[in-house]
Backbone and ligand atoms as CSV (ligand in chain L), in Angstrom:
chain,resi,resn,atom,element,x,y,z
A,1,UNK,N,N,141.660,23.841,-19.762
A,1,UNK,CA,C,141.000,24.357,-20.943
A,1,UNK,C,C,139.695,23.582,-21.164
A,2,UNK,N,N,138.909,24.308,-21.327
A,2,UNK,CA,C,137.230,23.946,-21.561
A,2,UNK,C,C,137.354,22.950,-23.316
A,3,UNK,N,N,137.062,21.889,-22.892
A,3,UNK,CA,C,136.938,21.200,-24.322
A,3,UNK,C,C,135.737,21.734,-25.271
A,4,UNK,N,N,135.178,21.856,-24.327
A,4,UNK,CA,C,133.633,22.132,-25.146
A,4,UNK,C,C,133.872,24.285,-26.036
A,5,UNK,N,N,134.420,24.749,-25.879
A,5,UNK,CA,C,134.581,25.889,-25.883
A,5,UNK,C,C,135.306,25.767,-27.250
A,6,UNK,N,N,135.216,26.240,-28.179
A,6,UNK,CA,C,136.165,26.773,-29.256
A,6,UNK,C,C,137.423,27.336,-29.059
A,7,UNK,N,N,138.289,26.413,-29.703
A,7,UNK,CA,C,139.845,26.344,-29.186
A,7,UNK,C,C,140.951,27.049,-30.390
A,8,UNK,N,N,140.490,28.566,-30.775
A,8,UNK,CA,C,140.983,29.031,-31.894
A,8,UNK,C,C,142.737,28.859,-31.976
A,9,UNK,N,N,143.284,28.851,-33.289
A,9,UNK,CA,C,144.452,29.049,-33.141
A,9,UNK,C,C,145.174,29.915,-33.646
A,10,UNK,N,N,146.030,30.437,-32.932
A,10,UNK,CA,C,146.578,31.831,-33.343
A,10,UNK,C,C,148.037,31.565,-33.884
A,11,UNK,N,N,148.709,32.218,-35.289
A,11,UNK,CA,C,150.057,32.383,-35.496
A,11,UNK,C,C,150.136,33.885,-34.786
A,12,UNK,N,N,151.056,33.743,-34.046
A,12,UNK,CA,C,151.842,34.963,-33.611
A,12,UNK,C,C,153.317,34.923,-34.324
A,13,UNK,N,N,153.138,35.665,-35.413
A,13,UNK,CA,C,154.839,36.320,-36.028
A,13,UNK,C,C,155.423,37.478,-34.734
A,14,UNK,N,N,156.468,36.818,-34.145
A,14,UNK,CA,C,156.892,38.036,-33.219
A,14,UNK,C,C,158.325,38.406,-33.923
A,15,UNK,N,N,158.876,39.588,-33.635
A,15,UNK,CA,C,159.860,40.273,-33.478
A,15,UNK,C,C,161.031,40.123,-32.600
A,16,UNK,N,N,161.903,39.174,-33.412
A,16,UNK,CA,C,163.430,38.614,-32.332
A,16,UNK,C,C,163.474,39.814,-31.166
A,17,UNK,N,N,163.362,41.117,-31.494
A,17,UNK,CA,C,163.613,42.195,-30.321
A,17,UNK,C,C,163.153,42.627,-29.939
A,18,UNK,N,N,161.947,42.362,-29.811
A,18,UNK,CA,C,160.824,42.453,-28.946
A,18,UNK,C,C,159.769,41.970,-28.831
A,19,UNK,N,N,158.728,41.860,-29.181
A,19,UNK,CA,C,157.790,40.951,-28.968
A,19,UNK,C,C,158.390,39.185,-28.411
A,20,UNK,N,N,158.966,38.660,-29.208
A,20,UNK,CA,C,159.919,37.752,-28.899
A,20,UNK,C,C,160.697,37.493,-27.667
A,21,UNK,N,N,160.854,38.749,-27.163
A,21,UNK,CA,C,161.932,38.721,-26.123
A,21,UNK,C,C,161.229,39.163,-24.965
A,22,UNK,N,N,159.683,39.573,-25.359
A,22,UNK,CA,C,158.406,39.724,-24.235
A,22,UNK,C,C,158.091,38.579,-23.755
A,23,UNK,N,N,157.825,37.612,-24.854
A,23,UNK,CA,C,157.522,36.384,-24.857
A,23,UNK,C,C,158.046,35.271,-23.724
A,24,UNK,N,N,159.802,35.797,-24.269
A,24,UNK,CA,C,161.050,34.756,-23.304
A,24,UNK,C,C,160.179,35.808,-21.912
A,25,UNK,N,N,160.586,37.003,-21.993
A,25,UNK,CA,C,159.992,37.462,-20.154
A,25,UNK,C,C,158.532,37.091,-19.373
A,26,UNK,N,N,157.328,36.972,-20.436
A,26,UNK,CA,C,156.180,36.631,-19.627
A,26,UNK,C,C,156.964,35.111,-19.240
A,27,UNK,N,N,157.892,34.663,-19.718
A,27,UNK,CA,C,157.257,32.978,-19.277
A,27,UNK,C,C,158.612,33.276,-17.820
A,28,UNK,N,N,159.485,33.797,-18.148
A,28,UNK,CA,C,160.561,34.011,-17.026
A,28,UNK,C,C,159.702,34.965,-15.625
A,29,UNK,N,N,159.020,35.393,-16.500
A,29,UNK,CA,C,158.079,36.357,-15.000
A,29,UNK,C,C,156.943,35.053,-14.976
A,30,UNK,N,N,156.512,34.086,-15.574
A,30,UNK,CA,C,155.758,33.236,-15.279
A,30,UNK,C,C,154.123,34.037,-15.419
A,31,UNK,N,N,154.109,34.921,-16.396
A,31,UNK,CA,C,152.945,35.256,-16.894
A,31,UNK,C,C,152.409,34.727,-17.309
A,32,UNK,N,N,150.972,34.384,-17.764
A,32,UNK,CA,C,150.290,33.095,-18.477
A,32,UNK,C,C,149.329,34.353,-19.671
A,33,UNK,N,N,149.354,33.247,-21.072
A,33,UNK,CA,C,148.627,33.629,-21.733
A,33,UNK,C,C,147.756,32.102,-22.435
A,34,UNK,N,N,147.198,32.735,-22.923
A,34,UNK,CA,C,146.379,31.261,-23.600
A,34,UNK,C,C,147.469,30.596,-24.591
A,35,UNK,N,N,147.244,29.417,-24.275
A,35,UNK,CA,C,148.195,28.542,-24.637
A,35,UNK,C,C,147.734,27.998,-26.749
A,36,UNK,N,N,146.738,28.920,-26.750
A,36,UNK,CA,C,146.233,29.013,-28.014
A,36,UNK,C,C,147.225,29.383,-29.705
A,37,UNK,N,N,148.370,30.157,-29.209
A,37,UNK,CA,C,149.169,30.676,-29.727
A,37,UNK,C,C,150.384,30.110,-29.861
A,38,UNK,N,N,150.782,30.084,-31.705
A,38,UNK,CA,C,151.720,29.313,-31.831
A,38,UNK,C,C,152.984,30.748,-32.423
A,39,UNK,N,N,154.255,30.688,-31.684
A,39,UNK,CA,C,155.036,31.786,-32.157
A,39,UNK,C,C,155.882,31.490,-32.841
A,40,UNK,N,N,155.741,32.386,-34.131
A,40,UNK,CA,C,156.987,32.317,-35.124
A,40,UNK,C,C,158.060,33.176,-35.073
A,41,UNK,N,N,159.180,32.932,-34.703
A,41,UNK,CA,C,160.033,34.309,-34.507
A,41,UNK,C,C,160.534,34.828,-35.477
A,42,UNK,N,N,160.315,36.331,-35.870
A,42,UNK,CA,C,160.825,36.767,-37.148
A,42,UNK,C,C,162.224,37.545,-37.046
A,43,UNK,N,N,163.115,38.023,-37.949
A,43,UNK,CA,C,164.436,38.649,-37.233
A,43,UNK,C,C,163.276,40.432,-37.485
A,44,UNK,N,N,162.470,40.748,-37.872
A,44,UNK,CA,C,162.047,41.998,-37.930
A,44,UNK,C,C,160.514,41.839,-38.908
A,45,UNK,N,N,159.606,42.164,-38.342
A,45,UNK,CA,C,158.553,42.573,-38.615
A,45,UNK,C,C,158.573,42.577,-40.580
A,46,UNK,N,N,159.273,43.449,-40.347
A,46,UNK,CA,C,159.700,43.866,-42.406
A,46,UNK,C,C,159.846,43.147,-43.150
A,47,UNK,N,N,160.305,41.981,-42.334
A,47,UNK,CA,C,160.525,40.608,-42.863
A,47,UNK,C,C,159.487,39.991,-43.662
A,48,UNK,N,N,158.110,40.128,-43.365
A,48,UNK,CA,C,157.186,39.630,-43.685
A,48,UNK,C,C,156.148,39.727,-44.648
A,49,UNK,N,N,155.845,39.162,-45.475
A,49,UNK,CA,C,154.829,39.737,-46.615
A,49,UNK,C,C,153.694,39.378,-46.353
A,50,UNK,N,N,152.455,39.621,-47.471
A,50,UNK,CA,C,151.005,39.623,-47.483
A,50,UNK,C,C,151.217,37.639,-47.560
A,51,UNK,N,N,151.405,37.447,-48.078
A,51,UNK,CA,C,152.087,36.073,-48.387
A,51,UNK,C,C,152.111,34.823,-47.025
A,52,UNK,N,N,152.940,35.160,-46.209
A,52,UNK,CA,C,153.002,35.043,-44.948
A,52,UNK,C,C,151.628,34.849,-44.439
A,53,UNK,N,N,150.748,35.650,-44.341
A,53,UNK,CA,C,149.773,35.960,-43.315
A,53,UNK,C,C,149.008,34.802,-44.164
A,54,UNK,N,N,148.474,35.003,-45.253
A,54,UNK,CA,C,148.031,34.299,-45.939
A,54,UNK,C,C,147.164,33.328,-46.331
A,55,UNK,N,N,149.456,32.714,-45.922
A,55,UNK,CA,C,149.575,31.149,-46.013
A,55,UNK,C,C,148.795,30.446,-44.841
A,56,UNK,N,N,149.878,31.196,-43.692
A,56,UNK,CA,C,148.682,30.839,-42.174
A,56,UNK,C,C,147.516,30.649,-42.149
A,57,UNK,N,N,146.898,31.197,-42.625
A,57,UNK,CA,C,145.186,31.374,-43.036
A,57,UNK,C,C,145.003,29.774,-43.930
A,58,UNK,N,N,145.737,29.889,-44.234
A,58,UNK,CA,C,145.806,28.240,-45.704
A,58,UNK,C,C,145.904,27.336,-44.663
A,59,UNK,N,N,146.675,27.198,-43.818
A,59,UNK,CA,C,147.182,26.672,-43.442
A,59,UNK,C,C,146.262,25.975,-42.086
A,60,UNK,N,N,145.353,26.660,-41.745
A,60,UNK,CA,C,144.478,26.299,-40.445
A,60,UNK,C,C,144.959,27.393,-39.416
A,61,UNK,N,N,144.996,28.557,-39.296
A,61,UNK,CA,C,144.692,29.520,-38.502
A,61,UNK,C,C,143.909,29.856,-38.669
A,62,UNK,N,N,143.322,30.425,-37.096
A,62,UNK,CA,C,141.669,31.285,-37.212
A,62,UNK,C,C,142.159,32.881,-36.902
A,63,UNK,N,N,143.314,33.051,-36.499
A,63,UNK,CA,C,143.607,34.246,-36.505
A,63,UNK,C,C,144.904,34.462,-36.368
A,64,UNK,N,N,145.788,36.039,-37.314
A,64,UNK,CA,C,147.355,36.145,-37.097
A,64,UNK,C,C,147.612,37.267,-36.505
A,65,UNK,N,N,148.261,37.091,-35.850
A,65,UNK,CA,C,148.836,38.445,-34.988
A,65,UNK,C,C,150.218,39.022,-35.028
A,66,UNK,N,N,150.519,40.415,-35.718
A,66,UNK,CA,C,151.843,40.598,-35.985
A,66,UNK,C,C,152.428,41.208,-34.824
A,67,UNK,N,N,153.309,40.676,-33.907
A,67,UNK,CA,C,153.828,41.649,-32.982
A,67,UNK,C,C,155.258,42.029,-33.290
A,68,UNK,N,N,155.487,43.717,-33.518
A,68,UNK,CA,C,156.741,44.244,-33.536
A,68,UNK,C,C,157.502,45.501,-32.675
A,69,UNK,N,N,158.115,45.897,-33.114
A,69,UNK,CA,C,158.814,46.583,-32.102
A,69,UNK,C,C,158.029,48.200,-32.101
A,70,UNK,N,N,157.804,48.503,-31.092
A,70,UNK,CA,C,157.382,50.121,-31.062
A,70,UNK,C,C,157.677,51.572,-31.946
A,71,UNK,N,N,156.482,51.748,-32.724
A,71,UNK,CA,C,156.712,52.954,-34.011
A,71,UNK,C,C,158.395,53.616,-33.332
A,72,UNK,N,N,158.978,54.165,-34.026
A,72,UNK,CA,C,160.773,54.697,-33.854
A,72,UNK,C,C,161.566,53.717,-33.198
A,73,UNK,N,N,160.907,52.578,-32.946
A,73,UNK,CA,C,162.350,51.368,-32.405
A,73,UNK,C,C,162.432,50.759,-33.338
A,74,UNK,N,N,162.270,50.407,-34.200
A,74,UNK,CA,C,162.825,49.207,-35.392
A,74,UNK,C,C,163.933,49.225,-35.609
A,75,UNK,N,N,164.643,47.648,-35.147
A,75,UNK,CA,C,166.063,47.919,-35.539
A,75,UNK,C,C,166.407,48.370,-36.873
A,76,UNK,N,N,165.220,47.825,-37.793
A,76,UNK,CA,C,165.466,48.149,-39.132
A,76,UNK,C,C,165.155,49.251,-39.714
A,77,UNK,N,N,165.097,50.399,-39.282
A,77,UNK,CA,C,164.583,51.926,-38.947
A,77,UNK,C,C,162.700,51.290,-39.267
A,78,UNK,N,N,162.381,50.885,-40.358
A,78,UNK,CA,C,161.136,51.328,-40.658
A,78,UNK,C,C,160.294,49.939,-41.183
A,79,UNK,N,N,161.239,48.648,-40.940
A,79,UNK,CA,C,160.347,47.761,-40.825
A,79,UNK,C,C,159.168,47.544,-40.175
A,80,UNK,N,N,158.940,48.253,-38.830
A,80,UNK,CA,C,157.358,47.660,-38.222
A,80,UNK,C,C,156.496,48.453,-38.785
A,81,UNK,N,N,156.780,49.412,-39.652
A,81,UNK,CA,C,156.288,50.259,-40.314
A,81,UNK,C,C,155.616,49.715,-41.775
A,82,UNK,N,N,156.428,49.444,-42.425
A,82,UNK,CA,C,156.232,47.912,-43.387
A,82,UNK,C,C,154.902,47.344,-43.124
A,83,UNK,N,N,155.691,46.533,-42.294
A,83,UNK,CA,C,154.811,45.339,-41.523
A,83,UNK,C,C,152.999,46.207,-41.415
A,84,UNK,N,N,153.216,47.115,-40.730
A,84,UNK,CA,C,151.750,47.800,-40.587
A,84,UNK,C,C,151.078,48.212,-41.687
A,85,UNK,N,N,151.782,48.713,-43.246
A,85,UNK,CA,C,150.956,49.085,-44.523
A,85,UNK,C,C,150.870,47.447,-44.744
A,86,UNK,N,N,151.584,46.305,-44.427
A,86,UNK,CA,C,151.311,45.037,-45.359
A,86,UNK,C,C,149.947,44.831,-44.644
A,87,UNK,N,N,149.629,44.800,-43.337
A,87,UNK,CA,C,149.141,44.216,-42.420
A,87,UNK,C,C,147.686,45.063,-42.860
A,88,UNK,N,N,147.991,46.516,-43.116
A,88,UNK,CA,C,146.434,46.843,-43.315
A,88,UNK,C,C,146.053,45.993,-44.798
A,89,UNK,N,N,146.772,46.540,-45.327
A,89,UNK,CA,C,146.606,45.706,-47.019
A,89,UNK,C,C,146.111,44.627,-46.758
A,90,UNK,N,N,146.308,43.313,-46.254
A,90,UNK,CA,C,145.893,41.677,-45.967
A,90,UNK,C,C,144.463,42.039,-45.271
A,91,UNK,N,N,144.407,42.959,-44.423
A,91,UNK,CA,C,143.511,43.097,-44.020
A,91,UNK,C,C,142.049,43.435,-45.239
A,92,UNK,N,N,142.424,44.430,-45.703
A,92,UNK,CA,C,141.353,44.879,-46.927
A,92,UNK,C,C,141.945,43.389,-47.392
A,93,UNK,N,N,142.169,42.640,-48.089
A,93,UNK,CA,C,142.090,41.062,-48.754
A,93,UNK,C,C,141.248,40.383,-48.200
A,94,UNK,N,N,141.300,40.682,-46.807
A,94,UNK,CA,C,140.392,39.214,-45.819
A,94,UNK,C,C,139.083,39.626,-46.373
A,95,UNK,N,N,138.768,41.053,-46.125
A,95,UNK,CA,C,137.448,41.672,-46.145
A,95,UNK,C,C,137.093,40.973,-47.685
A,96,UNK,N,N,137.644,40.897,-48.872
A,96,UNK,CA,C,137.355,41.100,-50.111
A,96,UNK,C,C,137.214,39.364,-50.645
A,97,UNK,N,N,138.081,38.488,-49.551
A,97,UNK,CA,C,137.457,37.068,-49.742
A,97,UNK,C,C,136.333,36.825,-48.879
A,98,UNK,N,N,135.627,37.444,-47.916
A,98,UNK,CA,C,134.757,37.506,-47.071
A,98,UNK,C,C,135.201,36.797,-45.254
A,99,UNK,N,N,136.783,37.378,-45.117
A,99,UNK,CA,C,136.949,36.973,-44.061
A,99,UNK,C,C,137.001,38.122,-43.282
A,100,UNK,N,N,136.929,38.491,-41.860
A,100,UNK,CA,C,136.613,38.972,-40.702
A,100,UNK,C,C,138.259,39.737,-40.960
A,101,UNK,N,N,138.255,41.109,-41.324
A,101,UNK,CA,C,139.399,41.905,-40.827
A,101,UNK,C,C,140.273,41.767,-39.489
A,102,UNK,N,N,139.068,41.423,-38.625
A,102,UNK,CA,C,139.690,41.375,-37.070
A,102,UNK,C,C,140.762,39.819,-36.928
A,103,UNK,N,N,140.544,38.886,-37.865
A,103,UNK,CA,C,141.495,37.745,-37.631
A,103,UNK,C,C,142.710,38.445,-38.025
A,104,UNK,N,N,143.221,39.552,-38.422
A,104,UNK,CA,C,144.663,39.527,-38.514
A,104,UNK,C,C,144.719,40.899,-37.843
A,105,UNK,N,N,145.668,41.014,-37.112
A,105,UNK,CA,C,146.096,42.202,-36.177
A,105,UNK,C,C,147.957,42.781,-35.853
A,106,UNK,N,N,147.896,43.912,-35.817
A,106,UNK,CA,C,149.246,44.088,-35.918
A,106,UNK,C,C,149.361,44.781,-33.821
A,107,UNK,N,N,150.545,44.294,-33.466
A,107,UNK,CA,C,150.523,45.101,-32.091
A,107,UNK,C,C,152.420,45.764,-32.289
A,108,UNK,N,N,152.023,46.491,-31.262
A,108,UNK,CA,C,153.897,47.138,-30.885
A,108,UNK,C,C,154.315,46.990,-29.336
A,109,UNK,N,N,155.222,46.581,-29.160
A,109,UNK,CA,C,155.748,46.393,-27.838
A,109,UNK,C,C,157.520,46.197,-28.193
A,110,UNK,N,N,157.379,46.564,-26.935
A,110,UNK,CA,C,159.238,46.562,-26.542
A,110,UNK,C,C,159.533,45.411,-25.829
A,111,UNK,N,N,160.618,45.089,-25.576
A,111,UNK,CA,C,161.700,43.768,-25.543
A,111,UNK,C,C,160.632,43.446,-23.497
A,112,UNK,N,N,160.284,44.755,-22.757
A,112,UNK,CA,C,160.117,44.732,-21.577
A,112,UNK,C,C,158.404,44.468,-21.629
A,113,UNK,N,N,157.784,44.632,-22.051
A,113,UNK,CA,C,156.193,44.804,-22.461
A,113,UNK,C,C,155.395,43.506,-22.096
A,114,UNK,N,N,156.195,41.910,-21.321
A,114,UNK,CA,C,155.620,40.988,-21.549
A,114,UNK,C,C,154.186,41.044,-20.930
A,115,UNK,N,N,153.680,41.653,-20.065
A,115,UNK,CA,C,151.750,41.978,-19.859
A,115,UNK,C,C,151.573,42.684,-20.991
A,116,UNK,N,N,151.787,43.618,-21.457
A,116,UNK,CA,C,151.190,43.941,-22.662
A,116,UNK,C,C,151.255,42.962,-23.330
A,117,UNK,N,N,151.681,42.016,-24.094
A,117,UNK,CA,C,152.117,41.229,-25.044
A,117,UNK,C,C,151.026,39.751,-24.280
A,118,UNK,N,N,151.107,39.503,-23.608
A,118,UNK,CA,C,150.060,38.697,-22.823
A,118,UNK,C,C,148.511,39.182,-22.990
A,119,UNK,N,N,148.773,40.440,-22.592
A,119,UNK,CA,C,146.802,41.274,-22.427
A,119,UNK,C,C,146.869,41.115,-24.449
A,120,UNK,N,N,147.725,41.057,-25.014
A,120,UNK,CA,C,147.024,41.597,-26.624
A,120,UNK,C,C,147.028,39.958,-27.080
A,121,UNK,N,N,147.410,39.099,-26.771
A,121,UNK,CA,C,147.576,37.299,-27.302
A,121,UNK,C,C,145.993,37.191,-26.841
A,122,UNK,N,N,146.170,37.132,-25.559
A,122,UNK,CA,C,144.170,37.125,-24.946
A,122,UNK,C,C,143.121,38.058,-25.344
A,123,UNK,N,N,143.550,39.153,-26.000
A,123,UNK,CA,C,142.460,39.946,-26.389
A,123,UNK,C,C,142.284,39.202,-27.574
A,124,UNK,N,N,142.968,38.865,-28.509
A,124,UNK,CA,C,143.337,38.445,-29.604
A,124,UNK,C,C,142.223,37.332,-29.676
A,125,UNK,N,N,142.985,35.689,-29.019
A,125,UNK,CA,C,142.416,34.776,-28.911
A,125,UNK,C,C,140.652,34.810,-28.289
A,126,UNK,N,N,140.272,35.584,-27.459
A,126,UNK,CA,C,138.743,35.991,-27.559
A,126,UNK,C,C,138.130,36.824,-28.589
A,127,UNK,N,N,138.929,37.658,-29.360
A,127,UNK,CA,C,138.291,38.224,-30.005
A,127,UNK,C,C,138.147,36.740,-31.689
A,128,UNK,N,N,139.492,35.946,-31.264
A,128,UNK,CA,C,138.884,34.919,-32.371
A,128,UNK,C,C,137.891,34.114,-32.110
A,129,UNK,N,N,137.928,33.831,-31.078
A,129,UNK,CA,C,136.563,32.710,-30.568
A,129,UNK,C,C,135.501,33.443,-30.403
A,130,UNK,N,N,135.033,34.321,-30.409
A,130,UNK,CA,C,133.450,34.975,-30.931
A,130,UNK,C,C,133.422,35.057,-32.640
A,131,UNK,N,N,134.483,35.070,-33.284
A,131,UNK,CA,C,134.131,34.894,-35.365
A,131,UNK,C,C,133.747,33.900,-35.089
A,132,UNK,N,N,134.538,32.886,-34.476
A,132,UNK,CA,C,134.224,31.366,-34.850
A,132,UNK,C,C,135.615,30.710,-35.899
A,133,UNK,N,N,135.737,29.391,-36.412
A,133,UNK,CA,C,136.413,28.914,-37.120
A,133,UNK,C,C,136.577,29.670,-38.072
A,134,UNK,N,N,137.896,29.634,-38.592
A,134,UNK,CA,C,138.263,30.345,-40.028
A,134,UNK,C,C,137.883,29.668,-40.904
A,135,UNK,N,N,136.622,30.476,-42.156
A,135,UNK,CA,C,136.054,29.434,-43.020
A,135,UNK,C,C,136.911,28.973,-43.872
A,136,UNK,N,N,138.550,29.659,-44.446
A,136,UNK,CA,C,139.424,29.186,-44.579
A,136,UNK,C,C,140.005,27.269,-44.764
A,137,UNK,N,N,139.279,26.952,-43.896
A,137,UNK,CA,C,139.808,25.539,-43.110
A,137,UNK,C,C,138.724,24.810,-44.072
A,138,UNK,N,N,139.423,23.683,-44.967
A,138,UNK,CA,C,138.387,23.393,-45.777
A,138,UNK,C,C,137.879,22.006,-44.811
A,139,UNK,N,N,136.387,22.230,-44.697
A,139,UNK,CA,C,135.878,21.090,-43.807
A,139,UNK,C,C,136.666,20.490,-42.459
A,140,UNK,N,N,137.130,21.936,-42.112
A,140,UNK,CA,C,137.588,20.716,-40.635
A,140,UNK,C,C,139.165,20.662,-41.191
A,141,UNK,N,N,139.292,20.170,-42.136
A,141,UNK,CA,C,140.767,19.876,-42.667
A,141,UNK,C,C,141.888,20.877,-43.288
A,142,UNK,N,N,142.806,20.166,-42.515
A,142,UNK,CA,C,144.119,21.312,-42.444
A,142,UNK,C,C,144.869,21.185,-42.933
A,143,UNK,N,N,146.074,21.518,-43.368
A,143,UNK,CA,C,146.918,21.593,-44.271
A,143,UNK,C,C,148.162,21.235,-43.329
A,144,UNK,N,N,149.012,20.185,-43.787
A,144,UNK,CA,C,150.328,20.337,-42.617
A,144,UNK,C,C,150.586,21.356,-42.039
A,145,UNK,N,N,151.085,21.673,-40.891
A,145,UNK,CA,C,151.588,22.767,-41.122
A,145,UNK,C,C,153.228,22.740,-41.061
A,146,UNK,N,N,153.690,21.393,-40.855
A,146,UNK,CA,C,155.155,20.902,-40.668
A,146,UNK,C,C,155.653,21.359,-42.398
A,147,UNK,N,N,154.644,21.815,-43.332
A,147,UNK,CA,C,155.096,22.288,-44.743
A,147,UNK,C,C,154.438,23.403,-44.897
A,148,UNK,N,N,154.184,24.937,-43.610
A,148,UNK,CA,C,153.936,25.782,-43.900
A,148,UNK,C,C,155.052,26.511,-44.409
A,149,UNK,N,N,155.136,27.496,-45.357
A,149,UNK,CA,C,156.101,28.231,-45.698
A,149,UNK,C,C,156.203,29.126,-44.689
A,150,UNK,N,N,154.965,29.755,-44.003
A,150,UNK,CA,C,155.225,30.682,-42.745
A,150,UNK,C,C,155.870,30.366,-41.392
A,151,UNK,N,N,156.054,28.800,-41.599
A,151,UNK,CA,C,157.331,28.279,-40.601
A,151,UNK,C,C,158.529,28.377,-40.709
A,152,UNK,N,N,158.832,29.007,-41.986
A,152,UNK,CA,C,160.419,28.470,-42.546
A,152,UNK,C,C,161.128,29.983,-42.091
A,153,UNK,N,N,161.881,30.340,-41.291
A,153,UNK,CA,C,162.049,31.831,-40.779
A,153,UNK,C,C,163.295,31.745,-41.720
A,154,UNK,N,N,164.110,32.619,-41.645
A,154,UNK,CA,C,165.674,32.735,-42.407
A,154,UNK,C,C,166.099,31.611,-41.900
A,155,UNK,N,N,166.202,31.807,-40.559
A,155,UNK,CA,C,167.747,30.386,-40.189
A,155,UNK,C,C,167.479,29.642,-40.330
A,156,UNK,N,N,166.271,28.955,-40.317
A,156,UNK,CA,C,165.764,27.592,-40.424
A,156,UNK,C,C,165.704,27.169,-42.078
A,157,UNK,N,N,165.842,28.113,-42.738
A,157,UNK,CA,C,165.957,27.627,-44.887
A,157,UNK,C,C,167.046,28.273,-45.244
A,158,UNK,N,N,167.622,28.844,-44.435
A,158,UNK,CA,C,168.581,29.967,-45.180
A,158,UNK,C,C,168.878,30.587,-46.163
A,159,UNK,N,N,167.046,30.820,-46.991
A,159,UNK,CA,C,166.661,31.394,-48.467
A,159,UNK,C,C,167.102,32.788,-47.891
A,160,UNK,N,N,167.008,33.651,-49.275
A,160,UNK,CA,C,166.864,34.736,-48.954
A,160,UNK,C,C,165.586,35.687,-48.870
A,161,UNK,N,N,165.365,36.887,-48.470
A,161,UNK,CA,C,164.312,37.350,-48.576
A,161,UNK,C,C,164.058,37.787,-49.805
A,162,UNK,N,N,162.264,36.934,-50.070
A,162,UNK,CA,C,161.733,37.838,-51.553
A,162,UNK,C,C,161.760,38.861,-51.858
A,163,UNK,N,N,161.349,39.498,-52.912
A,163,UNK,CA,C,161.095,40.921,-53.130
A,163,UNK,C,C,159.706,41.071,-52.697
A,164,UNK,N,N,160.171,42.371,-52.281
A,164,UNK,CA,C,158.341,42.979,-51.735
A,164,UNK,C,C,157.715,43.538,-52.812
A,165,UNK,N,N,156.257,43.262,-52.441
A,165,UNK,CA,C,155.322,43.353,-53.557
A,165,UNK,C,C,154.439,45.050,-52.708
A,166,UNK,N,N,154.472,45.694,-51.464
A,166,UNK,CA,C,154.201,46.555,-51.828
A,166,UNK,C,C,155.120,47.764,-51.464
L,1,FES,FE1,FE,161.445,44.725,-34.447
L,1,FES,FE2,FE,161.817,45.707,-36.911
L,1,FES,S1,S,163.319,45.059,-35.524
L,1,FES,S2,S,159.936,45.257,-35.915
């Protein structure tokens, strides 16, 4: 990795059943993606609020990427579906604090998809390193992220899920 090059960092929220399980296959097929990307595993896309994306953003990401399961596969019939009205919504937010729509992105893939899921992490991570740093990041300085709330998945707090706000 080029030191000199802008070294964006990506939350990837994936999908236990797929995206997730693309993930376990690029590395079992020994696919490479930029090592830029940090993955949060979610049990379903639906799971996730405006909240979430957010925080990441609070938190020192320059860009989030939602990967879930393919429109009519959701285990949860209509969670990645969810996930895609939250995902445009955050999106119109970024625009309205003056951040770059393109730092947050939603993709679909199946459990088998790990090149797809590879080609969209790298499209991703170049398309963050031409914005540049998330102005987000106050001066350089980051926020733990060992106390992000967008780390804490179900099993790991064993809260329950909030109520959705849309
Ligand atoms: Fe994968 Fe819902 S179960 S997005």
């Amino acid at each position: 990795m080029n030191s000199d090059v802008f070294q964006p960092k990506i939350v990837a929220f994936c999908c236990h059943y797929c995206a997730y399980a693309s993930a376990d296959l690029a590395g079992s097929m020994r696919i490479q993606y930029p090592p830029n990307v940090r993955i949060i595993r979610t049990p379903c896309t639906g799971r996730l609020e405006t909240e979430y994306f957010m925080k990441a953003f609070e938190y020192g990401a320059d860009g989030v990427l939602v990967a879930g399961c393919l429109e009519g596969g959701c285990h949860f019939v209509e969670g990645n579906l969810c996930a895609k009205r939250r995902v445009n919504y955050t999106r119109d937010l970024l625009v309205e604090i003056g951040l770059e729509p393109e730092r947050l992105r939603m993709g679909n893939l199946s459990a088998a998809m790990a090149r797809p899921l590879a080609d969209t992490i790298t499209d991703m991570v170049e398309t963050v390193r031409k914005l540049g740093p998330s102005p987000l990041k106050s001066n350089g300085k980051e926020r733990s992220a060992g106390h992000c709330p967008a780390a804490n998945t179900p099993e790991s707090n064993g809260k329950s899920k909030p109520e959705s706000r849309l």
